[in-house]
Gaussian input, Z-matrix of N, CA and C with variables (Angstrom, degrees):
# hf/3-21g

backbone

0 1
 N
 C     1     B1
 C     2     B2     1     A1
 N     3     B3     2     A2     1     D1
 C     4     B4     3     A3     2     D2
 C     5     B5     4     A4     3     D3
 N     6     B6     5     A5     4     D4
 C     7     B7     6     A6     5     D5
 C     8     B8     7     A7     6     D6
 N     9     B9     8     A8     7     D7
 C    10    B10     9     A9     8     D8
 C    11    B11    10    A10     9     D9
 N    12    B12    11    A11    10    D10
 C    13    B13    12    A12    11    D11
 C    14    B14    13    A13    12    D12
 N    15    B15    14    A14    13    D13
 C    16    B16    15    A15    14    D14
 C    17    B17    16    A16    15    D15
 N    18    B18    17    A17    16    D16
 C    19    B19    18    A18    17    D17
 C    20    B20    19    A19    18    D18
 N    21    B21    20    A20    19    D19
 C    22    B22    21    A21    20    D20
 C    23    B23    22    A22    21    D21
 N    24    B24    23    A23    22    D22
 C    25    B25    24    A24    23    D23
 C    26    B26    25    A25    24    D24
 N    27    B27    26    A26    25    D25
 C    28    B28    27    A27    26    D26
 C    29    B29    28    A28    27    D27
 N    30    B30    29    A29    28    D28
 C    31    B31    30    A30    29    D29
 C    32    B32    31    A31    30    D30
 N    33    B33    32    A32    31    D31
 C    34    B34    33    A33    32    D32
 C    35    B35    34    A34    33    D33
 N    36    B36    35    A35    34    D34
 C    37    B37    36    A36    35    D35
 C    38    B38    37    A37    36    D36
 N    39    B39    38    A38    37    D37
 C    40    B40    39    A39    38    D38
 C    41    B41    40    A40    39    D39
 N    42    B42    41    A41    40    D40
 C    43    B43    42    A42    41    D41
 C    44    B44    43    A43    42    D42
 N    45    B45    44    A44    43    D43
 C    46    B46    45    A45    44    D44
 C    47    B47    46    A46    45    D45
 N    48    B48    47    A47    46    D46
 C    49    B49    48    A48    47    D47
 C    50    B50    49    A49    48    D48
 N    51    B51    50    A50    49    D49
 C    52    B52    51    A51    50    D50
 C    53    B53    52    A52    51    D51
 N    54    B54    53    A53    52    D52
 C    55    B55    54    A54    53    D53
 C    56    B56    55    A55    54    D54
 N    57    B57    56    A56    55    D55
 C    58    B58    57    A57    56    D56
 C    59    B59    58    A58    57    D57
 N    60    B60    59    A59    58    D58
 C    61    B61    60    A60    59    D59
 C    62    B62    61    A61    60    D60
 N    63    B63    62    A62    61    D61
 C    64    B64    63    A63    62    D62
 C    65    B65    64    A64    63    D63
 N    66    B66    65    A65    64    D64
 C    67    B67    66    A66    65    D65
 C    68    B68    67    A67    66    D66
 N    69    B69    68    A68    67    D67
 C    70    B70    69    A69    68    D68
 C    71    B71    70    A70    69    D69
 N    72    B72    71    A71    70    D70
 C    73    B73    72    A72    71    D71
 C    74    B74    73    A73    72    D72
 N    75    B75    74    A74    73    D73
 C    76    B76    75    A75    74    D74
 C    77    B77    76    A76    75    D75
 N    78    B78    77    A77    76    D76
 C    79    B79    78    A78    77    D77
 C    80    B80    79    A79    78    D78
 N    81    B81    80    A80    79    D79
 C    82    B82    81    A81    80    D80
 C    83    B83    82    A82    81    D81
 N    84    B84    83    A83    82    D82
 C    85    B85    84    A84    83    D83
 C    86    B86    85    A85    84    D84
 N    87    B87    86    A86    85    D85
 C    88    B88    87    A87    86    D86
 C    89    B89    88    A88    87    D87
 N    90    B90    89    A89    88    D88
 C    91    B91    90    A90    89    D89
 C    92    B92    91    A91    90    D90
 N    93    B93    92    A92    91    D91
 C    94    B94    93    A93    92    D92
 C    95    B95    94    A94    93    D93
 N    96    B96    95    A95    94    D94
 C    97    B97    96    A96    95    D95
 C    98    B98    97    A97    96    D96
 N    99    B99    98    A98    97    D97
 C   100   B100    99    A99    98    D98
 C   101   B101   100   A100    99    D99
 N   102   B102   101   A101   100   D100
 C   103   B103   102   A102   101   D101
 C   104   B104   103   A103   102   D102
 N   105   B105   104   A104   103   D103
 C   106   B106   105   A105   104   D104
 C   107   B107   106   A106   105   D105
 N   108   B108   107   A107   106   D106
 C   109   B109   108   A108   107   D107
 C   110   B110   109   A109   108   D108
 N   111   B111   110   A110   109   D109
 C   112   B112   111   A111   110   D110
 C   113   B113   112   A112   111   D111
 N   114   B114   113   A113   112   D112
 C   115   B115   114   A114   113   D113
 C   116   B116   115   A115   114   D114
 N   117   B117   116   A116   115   D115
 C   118   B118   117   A117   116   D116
 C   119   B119   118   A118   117   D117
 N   120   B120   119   A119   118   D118
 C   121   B121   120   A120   119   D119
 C   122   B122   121   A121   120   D120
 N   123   B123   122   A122   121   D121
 C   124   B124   123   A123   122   D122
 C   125   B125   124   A124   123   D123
 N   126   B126   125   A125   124   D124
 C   127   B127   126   A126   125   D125
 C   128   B128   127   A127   126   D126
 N   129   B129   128   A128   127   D127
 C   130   B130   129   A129   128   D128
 C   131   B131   130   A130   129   D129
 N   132   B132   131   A131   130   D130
 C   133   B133   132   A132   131   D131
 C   134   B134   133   A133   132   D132
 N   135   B135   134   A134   133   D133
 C   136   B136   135   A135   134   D134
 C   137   B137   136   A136   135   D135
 N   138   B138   137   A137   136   D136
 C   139   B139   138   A138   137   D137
 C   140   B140   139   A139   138   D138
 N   141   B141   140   A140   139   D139
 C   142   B142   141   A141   140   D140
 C   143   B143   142   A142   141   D141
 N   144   B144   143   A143   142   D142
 C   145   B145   144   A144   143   D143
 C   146   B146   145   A145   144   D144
 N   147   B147   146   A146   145   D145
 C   148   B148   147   A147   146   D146
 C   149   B149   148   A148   147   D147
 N   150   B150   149   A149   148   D148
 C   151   B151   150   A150   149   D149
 C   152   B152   151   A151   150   D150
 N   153   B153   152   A152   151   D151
 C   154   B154   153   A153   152   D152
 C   155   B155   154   A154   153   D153
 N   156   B156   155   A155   154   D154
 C   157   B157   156   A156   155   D155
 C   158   B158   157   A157   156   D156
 N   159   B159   158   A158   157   D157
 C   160   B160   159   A159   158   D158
 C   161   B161   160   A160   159   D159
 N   162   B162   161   A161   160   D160
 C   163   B163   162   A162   161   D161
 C   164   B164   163   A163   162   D162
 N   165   B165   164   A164   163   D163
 C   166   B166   165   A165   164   D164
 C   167   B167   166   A166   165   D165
 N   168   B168   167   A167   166   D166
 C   169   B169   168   A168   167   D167
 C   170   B170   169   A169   168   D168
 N   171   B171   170   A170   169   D169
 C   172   B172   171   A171   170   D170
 C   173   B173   172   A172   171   D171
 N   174   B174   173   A173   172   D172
 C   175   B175   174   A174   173   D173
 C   176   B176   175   A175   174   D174
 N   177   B177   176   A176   175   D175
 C   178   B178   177   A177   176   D176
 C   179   B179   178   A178   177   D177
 N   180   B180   179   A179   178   D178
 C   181   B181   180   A180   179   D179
 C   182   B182   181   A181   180   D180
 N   183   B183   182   A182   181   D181
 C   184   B184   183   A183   182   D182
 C   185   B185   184   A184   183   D183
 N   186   B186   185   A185   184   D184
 C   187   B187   186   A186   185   D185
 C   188   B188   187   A187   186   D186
 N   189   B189   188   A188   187   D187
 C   190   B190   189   A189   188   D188
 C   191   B191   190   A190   189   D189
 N   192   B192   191   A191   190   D190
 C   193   B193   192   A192   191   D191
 C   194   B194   193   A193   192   D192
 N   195   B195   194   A194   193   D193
 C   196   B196   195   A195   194   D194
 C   197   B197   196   A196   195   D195
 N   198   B198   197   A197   196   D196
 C   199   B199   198   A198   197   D197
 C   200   B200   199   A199   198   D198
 N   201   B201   200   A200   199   D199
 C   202   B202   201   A201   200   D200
 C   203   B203   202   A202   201   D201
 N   204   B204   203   A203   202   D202
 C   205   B205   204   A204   203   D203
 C   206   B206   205   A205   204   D204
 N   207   B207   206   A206   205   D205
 C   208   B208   207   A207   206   D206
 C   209   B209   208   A208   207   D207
 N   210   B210   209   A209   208   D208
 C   211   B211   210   A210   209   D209
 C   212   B212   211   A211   210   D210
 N   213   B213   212   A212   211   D211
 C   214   B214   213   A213   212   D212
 C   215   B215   214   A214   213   D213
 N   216   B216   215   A215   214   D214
 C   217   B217   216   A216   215   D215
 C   218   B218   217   A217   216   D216
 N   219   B219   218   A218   217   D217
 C   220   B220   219   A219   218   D218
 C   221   B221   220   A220   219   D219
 N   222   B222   221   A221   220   D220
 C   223   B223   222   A222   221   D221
 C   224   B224   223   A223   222   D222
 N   225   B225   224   A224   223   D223
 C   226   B226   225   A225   224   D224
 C   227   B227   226   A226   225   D225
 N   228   B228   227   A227   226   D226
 C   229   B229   228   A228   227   D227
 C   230   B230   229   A229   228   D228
 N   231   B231   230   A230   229   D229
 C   232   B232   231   A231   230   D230
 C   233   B233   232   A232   231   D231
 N   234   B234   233   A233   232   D232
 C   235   B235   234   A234   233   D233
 C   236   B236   235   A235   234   D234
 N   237   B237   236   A236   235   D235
 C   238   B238   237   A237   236   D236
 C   239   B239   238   A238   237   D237
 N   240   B240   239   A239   238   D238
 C   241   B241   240   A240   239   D239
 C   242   B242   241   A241   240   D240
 N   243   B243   242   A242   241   D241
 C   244   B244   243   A243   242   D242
 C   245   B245   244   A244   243   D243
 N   246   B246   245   A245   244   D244
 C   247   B247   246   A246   245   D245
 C   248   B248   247   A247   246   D246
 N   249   B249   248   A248   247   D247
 C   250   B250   249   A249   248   D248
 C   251   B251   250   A250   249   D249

   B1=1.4423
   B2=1.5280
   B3=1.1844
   B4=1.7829
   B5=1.8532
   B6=0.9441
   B7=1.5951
   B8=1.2275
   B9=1.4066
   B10=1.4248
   B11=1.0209
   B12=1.8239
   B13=1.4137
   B14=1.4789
   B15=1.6584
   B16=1.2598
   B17=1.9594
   B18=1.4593
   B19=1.5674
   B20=1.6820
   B21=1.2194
   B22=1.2839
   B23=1.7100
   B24=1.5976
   B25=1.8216
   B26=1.2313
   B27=1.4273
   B28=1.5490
   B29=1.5235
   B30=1.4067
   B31=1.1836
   B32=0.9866
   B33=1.2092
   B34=1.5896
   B35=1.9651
   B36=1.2438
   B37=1.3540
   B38=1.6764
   B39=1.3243
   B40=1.3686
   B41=1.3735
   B42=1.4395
   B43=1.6302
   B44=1.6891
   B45=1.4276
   B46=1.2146
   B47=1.5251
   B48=0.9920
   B49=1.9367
   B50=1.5060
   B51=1.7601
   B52=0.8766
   B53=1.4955
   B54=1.1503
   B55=1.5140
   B56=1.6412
   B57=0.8080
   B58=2.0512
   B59=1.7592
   B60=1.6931
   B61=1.1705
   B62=1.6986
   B63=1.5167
   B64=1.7212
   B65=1.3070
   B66=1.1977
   B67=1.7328
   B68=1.5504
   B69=1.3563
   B70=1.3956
   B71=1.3693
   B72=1.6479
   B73=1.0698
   B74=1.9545
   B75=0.9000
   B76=1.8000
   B77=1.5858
   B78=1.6911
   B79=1.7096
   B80=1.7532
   B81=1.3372
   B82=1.1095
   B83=1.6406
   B84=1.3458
   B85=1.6174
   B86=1.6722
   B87=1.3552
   B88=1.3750
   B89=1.7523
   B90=1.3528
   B91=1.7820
   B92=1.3450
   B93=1.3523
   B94=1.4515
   B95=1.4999
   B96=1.3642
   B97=1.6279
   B98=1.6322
   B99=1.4990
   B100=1.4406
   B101=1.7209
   B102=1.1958
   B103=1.1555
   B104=1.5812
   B105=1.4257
   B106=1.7755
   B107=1.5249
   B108=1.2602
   B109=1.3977
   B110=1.3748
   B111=1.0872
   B112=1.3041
   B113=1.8822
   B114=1.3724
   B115=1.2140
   B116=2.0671
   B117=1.3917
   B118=1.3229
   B119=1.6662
   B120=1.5607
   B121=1.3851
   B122=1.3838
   B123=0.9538
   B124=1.6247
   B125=1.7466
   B126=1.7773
   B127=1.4383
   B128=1.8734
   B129=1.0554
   B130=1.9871
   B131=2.1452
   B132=1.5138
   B133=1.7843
   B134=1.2140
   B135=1.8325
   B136=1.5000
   B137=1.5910
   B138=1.2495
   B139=1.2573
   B140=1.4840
   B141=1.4276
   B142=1.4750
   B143=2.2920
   B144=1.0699
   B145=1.4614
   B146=1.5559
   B147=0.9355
   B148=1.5955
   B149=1.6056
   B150=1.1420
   B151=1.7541
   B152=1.8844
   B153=1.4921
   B154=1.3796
   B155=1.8560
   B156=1.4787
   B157=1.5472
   B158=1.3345
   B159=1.4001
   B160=2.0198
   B161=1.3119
   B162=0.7767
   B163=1.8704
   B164=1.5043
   B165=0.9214
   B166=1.5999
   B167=1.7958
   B168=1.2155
   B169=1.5772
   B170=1.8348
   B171=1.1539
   B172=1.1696
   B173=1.9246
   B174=0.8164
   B175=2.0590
   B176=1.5108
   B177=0.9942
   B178=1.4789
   B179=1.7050
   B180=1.6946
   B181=1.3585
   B182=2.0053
   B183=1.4434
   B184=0.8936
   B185=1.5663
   B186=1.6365
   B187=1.5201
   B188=1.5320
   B189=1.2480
   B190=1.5311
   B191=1.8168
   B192=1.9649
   B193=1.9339
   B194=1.0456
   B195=1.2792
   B196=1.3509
   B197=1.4171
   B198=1.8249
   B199=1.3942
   B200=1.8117
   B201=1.1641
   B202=1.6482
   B203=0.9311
   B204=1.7352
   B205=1.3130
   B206=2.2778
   B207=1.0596
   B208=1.1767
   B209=1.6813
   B210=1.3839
   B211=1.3837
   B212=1.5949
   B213=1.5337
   B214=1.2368
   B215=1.4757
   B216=1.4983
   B217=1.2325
   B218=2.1007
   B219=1.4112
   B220=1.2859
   B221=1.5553
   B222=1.6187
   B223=1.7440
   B224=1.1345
   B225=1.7554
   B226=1.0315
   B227=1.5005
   B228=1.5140
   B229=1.9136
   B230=1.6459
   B231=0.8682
   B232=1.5544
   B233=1.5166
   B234=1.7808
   B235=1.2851
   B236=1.6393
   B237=1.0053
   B238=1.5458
   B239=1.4472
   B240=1.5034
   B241=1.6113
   B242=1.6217
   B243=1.5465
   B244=1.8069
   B245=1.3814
   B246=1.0576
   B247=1.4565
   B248=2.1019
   B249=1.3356
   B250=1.4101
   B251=1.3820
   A1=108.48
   A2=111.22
   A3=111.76
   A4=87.07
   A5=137.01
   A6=126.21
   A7=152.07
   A8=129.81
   A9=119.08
   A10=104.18
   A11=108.84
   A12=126.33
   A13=87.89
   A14=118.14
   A15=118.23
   A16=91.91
   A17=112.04
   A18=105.42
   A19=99.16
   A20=114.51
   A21=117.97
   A22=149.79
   A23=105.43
   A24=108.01
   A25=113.13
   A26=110.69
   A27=106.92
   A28=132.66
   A29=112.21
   A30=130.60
   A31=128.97
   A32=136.85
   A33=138.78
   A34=102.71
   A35=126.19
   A36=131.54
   A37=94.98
   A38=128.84
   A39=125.46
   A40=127.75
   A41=123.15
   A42=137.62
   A43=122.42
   A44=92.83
   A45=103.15
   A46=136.37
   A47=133.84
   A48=102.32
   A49=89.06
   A50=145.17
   A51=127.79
   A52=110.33
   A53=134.75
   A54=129.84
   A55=116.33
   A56=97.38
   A57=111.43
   A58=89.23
   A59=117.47
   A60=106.71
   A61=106.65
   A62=99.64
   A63=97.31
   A64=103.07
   A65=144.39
   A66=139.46
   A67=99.62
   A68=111.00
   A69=114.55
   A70=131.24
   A71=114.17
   A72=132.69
   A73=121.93
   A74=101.94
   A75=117.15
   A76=83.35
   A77=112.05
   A78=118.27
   A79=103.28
   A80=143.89
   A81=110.15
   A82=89.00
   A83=121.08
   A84=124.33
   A85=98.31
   A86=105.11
   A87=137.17
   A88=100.83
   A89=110.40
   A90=105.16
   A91=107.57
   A92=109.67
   A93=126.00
   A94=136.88
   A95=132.34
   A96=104.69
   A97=92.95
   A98=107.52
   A99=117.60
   A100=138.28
   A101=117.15
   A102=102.37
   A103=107.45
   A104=115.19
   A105=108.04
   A106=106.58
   A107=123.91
   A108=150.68
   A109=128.83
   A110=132.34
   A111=129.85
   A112=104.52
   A113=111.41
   A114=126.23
   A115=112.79
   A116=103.54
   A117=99.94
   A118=118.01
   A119=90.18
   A120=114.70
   A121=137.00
   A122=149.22
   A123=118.43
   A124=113.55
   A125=89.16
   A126=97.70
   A127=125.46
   A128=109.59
   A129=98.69
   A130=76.53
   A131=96.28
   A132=85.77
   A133=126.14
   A134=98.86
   A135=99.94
   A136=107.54
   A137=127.29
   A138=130.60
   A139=131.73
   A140=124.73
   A141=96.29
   A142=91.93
   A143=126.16
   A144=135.42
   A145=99.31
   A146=116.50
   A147=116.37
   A148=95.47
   A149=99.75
   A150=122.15
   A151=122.79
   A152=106.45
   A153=71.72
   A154=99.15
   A155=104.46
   A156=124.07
   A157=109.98
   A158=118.72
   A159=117.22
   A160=119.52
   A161=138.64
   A162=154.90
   A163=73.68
   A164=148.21
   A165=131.44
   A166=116.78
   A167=107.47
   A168=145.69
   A169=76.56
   A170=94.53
   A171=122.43
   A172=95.48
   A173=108.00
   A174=121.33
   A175=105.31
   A176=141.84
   A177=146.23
   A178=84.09
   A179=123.51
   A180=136.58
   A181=90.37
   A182=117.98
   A183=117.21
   A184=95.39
   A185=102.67
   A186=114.15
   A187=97.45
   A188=151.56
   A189=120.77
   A190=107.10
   A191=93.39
   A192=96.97
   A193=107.52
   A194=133.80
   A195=137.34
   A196=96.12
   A197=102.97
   A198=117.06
   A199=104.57
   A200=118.97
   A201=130.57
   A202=112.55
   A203=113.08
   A204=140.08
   A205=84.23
   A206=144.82
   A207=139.88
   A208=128.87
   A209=133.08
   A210=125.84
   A211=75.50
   A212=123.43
   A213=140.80
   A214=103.69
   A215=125.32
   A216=126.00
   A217=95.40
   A218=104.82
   A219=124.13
   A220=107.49
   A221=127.93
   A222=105.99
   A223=109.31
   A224=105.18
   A225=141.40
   A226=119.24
   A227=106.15
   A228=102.45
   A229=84.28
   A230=119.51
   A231=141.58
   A232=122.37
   A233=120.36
   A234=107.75
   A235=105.10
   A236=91.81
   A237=95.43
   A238=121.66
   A239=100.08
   A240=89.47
   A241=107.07
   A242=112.28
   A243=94.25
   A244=111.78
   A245=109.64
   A246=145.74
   A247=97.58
   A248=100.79
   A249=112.85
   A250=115.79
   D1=149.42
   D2=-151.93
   D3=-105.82
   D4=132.96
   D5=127.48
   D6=-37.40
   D7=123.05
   D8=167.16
   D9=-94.71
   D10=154.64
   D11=-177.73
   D12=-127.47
   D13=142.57
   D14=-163.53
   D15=-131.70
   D16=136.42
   D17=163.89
   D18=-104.52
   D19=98.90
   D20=143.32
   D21=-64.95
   D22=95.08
   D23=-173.26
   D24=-104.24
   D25=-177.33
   D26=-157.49
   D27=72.41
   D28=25.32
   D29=159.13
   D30=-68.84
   D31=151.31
   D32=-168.11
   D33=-87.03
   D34=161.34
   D35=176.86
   D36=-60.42
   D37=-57.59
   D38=-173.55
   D39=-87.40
   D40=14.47
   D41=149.51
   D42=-45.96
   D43=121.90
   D44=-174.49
   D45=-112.28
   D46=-172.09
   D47=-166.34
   D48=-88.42
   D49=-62.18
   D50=-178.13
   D51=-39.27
   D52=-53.88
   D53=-179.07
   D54=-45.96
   D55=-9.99
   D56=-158.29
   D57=-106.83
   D58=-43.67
   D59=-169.99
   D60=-90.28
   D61=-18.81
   D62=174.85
   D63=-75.97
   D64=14.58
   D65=-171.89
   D66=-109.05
   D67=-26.46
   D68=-165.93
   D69=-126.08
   D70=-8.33
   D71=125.08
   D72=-12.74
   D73=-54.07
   D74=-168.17
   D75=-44.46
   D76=-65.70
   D77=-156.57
   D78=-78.95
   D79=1.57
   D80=158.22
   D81=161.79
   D82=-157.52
   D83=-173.99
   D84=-79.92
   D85=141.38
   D86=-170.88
   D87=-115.90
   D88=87.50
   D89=-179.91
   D90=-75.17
   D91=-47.11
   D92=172.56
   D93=-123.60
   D94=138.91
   D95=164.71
   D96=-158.86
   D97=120.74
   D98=149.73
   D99=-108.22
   D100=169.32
   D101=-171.99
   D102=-124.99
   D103=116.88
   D104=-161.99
   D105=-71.13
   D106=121.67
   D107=161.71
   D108=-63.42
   D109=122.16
   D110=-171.03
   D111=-81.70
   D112=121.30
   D113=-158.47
   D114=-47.43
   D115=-30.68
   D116=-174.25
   D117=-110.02
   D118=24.18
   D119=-172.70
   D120=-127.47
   D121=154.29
   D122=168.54
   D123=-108.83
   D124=11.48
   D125=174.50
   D126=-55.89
   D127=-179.41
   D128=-166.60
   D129=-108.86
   D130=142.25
   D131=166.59
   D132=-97.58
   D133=19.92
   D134=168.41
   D135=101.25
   D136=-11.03
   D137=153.49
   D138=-140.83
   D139=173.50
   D140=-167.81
   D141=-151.87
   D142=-161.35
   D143=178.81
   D144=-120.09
   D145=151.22
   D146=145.15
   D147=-148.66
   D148=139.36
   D149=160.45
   D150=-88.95
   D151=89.99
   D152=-171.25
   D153=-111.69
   D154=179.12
   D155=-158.89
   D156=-48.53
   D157=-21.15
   D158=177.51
   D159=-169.74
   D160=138.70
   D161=-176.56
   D162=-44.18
   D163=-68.45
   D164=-164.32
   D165=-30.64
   D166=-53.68
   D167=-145.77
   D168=-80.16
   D169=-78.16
   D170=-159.03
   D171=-39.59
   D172=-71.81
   D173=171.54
   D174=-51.65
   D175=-13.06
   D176=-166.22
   D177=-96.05
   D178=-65.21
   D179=-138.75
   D180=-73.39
   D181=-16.18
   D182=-135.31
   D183=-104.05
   D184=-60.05
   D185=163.65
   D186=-52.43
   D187=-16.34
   D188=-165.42
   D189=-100.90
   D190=-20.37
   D191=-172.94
   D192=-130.39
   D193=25.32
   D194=165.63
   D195=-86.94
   D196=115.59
   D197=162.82
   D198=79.51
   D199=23.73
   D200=158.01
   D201=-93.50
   D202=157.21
   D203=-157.23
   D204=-83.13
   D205=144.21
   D206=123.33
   D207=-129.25
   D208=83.22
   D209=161.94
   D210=102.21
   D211=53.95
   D212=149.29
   D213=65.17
   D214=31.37
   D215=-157.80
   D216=-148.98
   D217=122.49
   D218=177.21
   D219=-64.92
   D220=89.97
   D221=172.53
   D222=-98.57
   D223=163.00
   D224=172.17
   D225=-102.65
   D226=119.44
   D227=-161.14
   D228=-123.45
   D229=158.15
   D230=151.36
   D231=172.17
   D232=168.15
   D233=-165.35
   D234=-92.71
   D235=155.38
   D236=172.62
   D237=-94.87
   D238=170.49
   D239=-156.01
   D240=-71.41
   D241=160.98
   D242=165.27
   D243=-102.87
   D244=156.39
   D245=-145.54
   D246=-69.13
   D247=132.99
   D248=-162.46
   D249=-69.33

């Protein structure tokens, strides 16, 4: 069974990886999810990864928050490409 890896944007400055993995949790197994940080900050930079358990999961999470309202902020979900 293959994985999706998802870049999730439209995160709020104070989003956190549990917050990122409690959002996405709902659509299926959550192996991973961080949220990239701006290095001199502990601010969120507005997007983050999640890995979740199967291209299934992953397409479910995608049709449900691609282009939703979350924490007054429009995201953008889709998978990213895999690696060449």
């Amino acid at each position: 069974m293959s994985k999706g890896k998802l870049y999730v944007g439209g995160l709020s400055e104070a989003a956190s990886d549990s917050e990122l993995r409690d959002l996405l949790r709902t659509y299926g197994t959550v192996e991973h999810a961080y949220v990239v940080r701006y290095k001199r900050s502990v601010k969120s930079a507005g997007y983050g990864f999640v890995e979740m358990g199967s291209r299934e999961d992953a397409l479910r999470a995608i049709s449900a928050l691609d282009g939703a309202m979350f924490e007054d902020n429009r995201l953008r979900v889709f998978l990213t490409a895999p690696p060449a």
